[in-house]
C-alpha positions in Angstrom: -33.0 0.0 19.7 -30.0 1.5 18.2 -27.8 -0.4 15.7 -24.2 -2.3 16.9 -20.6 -1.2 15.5 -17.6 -3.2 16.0 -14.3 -1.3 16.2 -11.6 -3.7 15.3 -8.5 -1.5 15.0 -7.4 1.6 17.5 -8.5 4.8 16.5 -8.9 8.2 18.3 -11.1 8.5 20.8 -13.2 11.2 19.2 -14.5 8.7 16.9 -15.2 6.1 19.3 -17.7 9.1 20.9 -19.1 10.4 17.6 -20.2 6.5 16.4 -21.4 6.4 19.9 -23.8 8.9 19.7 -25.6 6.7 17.0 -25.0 3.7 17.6 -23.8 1.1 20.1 -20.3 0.7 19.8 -18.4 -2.5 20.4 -14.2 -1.8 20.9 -11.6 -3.6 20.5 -8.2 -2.0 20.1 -6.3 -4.6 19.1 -8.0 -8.3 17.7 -6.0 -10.8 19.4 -6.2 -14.6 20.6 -7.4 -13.7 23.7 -10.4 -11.8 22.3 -11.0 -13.3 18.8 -13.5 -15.7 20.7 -15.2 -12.4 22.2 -14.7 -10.9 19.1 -16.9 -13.9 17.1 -19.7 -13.7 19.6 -20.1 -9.7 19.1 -20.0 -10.9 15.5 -23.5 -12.2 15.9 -25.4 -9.4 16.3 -23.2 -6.6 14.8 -24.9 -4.5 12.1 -21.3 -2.4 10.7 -18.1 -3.1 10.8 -14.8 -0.5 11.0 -11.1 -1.6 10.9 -8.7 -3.1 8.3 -6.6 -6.2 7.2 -9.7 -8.6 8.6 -10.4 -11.2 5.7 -13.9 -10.5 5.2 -14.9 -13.5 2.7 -17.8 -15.7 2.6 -17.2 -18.5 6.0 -15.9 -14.8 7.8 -19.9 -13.1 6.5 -21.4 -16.8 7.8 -20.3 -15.3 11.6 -21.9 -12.1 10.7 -25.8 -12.9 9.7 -26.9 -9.2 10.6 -23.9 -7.2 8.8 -24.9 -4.9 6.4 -21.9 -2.2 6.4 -18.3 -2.3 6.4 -15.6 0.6 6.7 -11.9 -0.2 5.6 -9.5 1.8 7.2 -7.5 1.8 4.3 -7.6 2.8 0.4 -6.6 -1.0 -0.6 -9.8 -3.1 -0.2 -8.0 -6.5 -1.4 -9.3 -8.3 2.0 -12.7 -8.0 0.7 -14.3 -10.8 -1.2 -16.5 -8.6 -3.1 -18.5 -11.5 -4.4 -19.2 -12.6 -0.9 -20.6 -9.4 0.1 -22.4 -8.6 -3.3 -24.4 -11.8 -2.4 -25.7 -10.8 0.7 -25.7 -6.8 -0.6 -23.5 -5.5 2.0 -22.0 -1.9 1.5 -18.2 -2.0 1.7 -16.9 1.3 1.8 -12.7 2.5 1.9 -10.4 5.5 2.7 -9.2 7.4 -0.5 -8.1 10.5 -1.1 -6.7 11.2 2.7 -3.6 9.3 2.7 -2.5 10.2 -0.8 0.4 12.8 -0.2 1.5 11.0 3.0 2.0 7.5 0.8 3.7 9.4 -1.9 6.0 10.8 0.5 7.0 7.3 2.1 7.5 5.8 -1.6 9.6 8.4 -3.2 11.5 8.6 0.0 11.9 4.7 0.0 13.5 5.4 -3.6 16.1 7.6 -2.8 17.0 5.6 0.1 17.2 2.7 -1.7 19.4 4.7 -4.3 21.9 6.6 -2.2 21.6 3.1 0.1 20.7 4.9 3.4 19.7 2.3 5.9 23.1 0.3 5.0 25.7 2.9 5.6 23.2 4.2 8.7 24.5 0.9 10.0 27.9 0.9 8.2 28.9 4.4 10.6 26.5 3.1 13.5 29.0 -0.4 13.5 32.2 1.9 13.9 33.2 0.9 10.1 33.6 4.1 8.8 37.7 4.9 9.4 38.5 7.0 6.3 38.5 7.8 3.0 34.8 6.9 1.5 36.0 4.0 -0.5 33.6 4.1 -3.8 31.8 0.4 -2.8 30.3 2.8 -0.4 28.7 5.0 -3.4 24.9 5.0 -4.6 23.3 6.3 -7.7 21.6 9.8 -8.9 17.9 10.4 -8.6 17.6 13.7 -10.0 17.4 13.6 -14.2 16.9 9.8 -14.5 13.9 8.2 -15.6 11.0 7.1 -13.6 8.8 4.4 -15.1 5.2 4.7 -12.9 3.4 1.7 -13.4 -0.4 2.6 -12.0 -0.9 6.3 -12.4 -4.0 6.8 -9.9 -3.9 9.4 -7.4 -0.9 8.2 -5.8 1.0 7.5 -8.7 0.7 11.2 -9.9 1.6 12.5 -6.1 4.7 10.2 -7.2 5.3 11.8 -10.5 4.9 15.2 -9.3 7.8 14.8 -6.7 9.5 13.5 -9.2 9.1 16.3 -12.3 9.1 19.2 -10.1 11.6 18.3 -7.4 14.3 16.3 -9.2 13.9 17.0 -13.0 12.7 13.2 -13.6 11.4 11.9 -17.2 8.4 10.1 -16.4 7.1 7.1 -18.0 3.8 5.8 -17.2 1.6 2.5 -17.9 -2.0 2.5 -16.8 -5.0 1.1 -18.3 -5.9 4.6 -19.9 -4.0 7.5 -20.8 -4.0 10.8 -18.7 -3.1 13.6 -21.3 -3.3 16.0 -18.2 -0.8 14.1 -16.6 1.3 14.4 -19.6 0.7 18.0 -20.2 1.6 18.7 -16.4 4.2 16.5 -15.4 5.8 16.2 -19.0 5.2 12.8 -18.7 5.1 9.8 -21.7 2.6 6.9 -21.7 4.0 3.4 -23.1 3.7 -0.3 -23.2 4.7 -2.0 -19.8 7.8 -3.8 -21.5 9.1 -0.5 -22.8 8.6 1.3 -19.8 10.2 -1.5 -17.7 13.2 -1.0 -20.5 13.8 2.4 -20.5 13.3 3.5 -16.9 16.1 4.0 -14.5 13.8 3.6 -11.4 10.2 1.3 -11.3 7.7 2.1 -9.8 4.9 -0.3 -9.1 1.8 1.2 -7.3 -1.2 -0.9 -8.6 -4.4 -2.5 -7.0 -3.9 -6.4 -6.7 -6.4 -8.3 -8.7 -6.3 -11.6 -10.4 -5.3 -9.3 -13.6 -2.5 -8.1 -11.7 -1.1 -11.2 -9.7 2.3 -11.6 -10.0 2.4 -8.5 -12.8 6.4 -8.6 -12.5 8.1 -11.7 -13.0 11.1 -13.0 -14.5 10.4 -11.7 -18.0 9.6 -8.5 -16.4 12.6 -8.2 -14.4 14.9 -9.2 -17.3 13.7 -6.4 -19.3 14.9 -3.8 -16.6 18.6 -2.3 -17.0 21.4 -3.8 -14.6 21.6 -0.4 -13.2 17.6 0.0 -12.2 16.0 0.1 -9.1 12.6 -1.5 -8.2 10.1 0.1 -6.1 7.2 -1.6 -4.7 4.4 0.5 -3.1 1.9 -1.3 -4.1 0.5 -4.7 -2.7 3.2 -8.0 -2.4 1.3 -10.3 -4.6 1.5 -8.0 -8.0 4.9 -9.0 -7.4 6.4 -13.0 -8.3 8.9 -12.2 -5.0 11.1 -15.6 -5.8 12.1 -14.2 -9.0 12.9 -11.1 -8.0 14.8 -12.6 -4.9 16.6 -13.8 -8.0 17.0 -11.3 -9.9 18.8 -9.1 -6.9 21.1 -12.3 -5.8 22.0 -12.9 -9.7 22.1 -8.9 -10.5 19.6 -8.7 -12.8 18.6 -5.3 -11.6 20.7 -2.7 -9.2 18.5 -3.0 -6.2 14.8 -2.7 -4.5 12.9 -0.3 -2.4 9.9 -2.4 -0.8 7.7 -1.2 1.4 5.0 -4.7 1.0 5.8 -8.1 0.7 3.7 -11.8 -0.4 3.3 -12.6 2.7 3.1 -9.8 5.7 4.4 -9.2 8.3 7.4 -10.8 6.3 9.2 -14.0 7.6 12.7 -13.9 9.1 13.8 -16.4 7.2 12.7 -14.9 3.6 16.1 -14.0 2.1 14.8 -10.6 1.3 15.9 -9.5 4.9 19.0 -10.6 3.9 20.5 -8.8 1.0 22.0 -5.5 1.5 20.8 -4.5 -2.0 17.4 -4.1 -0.4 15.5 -1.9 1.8 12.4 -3.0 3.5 9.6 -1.2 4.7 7.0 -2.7 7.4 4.1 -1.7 4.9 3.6 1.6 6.4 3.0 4.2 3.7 0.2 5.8 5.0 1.4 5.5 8.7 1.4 8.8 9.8 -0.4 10.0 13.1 -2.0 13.2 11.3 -3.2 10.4 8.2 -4.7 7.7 10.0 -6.4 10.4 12.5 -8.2 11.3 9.1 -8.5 8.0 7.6 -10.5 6.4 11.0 -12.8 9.5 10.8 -13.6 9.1 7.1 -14.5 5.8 7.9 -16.5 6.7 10.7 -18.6 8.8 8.5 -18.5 6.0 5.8 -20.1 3.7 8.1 -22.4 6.0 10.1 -24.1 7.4 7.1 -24.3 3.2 5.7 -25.8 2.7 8.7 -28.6 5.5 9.0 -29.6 4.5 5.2 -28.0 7.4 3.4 -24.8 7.1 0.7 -21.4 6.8 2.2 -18.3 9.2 0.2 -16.6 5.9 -0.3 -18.6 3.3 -1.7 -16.4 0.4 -3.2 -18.0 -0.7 -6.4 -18.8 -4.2 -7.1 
């Protein structure tokens, strides 16, 4: 009798054939309230499990009594409850490596259109406003020779600093929890303290894992330390981020502006007053959203899963 796959998130149909020429394969493009119910009931007998976002925690694994196998379609695995699965000694397995360049792209692009304020005067000539002489409220700020503080130099975070060095002449300061003298060496790049970095950098770059280490990371203290005239980025998850303070830190002009491409709570509310300054641009968290990307992302984890499933080692093993 051949093992049960649910699919919980659209992917190409090529994969949908490959799993099913292992294993039985439940699909469901889209989870929604009309299917959850359906959903729950497949749950019951399922052996793997392949999509992302689903909070997969202890009363979710309760539904799930046969699961041994899950594959995130996504390098951030902060939905897992790694306890909850290292109980019952289920291999979670994620999507690194693929989506790297693509993600760096989306971030350093949401910096320089947060700097030269892009999606506002999109709207500004869009609206009919633009009569005449550029009048300087309109102006933005340099990228090229400033100073980018990285905070989190993994795999993306050097894709970041390479666009940065190489393309725009960029200092880079980085904090992680270990130096990378090959980073330094190739990217001319300077590890330091958090609060220095946060003080010295012209742009900030957040693009960390969330953890209870890293929960609300940047606060108030954090975003006093910045210059007026800095820009935040956030590419990482919402929750590194305390987003009341920097709501007030934008309103009050602590710091120049923000580039965010994730939020504390997603998809973000209408009424959070993010959406409503013009010193921000917002992002529906999409940095690896490409067609080409996810294409590769779905079939990495339909090779994560399939291999989980016929007892060998997945390439992606999240380690608990």
């Amino acid at each position: 009798m051949k093992k049960k796959v649910i699919v919980y998130r659209k992917v190409p149909e090529d994969v949908i054939e490959k799993l099913a020429e292992h294993v039985e394969v439940v699909y469901y493009k889209n989870l929604t309230e009309q299917n959850y119910d359906d959903f729950l009931k497949s749950l019951q007998t399922a052996d793997g499990l392949l999509g992302a976002s689903l909070k997969i925690d202890d009363d979710f694994l309760q539904k799930a009594p046969k699961l041994k196998v899950i594959a995130n379609i996504s390098v951030g695995y902060d939905n897992f409850d790694l306890e909850a699965l290292k109980k019952r000694k289920i291999i979670a397995t994620n999507t690194p490596g693929v989506l790297v360049d693509t993600t760096a792209d989306t971030i350093f692009g949401l910096l320089l259109a947060t700097a030269r304020r892009m999606p506002e005067l999109d709207q500004y000539v869009k609206s009919g406003k633009w009569q005449g002489t550029k009048d300087e409220d309109l102006f933005g700020v340099d990228v090229h020779h400033k100073v980018l503080g990285i905070i989190g130099m993994g795999s993306i975070g050097k894709a970041i600093a390479k666009r940065a060095h190489f393309g725009f002449d960029m200092k880079i300061l980085y904090h992680n929890r270990s130096r990378n003298e090959a980073i330094e060496t190739e990217f001319n790049a300077e590890y330091c303290q958090l609060d220095e970095l946060l003080a010295n950098s012209d742009y900030v770059c957040l693009m960390i894992p969330h953890s209870a280490e890293t929960d609300k990371l940047i606060g108030s203290r954090e975003l006093r330390l910045m210059k007026k005239s800095a820009i935040f980025i956030n590419g990482s998850r919402g929750k590194n981020v305390d987003e009341k303070a920097l709501i007030k830190a934008l309103e009050e002009k602590w710091i120049l502006a923000a580039g965010l491409d994730v939020f504390e709570t997603e998809p973000v509310p209408l009424d959070n007053p993010l959406l409503q300054l013009t010193n921000v641009v917002t992002l529906p968290h999409i940095g690896s959203a490409t067609k080409e990307t996810r294409d590769k992302m779905a079939r990495l984890a339909a090779e994560n899963i399939l291999k989980g499933m016929l007892g060998q080692t997945p390439p992606n093993v999240i380690k608990y």
